[in-house]
C-alpha positions in Angstrom: 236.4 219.8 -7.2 232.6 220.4 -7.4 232.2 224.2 -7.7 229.1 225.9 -6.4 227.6 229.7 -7.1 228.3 232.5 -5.2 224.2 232.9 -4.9 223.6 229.6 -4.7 225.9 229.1 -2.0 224.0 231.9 -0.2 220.9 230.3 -0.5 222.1 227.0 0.8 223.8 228.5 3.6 220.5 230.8 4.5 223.2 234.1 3.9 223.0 237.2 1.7 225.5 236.6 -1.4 227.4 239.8 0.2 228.2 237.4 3.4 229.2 235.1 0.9 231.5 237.2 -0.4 232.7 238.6 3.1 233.6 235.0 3.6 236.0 234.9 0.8 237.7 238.5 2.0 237.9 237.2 5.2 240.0 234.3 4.2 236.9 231.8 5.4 235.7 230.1 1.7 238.6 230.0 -1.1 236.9 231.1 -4.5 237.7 230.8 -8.0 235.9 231.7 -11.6 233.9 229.1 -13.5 234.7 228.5 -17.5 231.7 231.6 -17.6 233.7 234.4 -15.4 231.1 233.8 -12.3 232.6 234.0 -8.8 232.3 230.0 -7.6 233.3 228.6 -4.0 234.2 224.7 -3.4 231.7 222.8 -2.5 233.5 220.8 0.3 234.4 223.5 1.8 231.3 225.4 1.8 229.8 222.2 3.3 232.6 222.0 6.3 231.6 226.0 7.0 228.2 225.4 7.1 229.0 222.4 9.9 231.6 224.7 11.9 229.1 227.2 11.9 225.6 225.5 12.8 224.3 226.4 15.6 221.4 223.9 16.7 219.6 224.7 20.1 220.9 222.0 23.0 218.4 219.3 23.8 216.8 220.0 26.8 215.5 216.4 27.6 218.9 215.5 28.4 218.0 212.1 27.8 220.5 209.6 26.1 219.1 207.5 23.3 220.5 206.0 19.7 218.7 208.1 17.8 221.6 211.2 16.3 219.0 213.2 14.6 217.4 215.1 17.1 215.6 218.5 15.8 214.7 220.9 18.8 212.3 223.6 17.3 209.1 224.9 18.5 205.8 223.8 17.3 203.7 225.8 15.0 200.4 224.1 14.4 198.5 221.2 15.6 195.4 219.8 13.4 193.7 216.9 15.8 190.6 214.4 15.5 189.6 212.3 17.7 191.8 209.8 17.3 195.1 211.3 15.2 197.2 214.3 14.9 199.5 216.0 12.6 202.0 218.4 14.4 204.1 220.7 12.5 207.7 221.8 13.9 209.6 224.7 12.7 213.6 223.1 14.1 215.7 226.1 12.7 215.1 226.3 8.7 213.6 222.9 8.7 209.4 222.4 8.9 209.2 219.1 10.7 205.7 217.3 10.3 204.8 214.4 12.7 201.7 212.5 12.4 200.9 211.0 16.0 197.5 209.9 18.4 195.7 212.8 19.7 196.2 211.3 22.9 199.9 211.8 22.3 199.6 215.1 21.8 197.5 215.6 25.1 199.8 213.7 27.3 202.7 216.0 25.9 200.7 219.4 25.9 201.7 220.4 22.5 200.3 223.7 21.4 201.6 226.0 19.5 204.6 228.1 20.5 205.5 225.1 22.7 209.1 223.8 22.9 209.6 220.1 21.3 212.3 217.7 19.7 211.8 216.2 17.0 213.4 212.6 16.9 213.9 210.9 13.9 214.8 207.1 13.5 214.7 205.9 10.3 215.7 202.6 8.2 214.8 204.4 5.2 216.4 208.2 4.2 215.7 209.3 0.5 218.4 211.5 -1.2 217.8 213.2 -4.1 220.4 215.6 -6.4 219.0 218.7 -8.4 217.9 218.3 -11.7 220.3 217.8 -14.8 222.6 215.9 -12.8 223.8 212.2 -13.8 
């Protein structure tokens, strides 16, 4: 079982360490003690709390496609030329940057403080570990 920090588990799931450790109380996260004493939680299970408890904004387009990652956020800057844009997205935690025609952005009305989704589709997704790890 991969064991995770009590603070870093905080900082992954965007919660004080004392939610953390509310959490364990409250019967949510089982915890244990690493080989150095420290108060650790299971990774897994951290992971499956942090899905139960996501709470993503519903996707007012209500329009079906294939794409599954679908970011609603609002839009907090917008750099144009005359030909090309880049349009930055705060979706929850998550700064989403899009690089589209100005024209795009035009026919959309993207300013910021204006309601977008961000939709991602893509044959290529990177996934890297923290450092020191085989």
């Amino acid at each position: 079982m991969t064991q995770i920090r009590i603070k870093d588990a905080a900082t992954y799931l965007g919660v004080s360490d004392d939610t953390v450790r509310r959490w364990i109380d409250g019967g949510l996260l089982a915890s244990g003690k690493d080989d150095a004493g420290r108060g650790v939680v299971d990774a897994l299970a951290m992971a499956e709390l942090a899905r139960r408890n996501a709470v993503l904004p519903a996707d007012p387009s209500e329009i079906g496609r294939s794409a599954r990652n679908r970011l609603v956020g609002i839009v907090t800057d917008v750099v144009t030329d005359t030909v090309m844009a880049q349009v930055e997205l705060q979706c929850g935690p998550h700064r989403i940057v899009s690089l589209m025609s100005s024209e795009a952005v035009r026919e959309l009305g993207l300013e910021p403080g204006s309601v977008a989704i961000a939709v991602v589709k893509a044959t290529t997704v990177l996934v890297e570990t923290p450092g020191g790890r085989a």
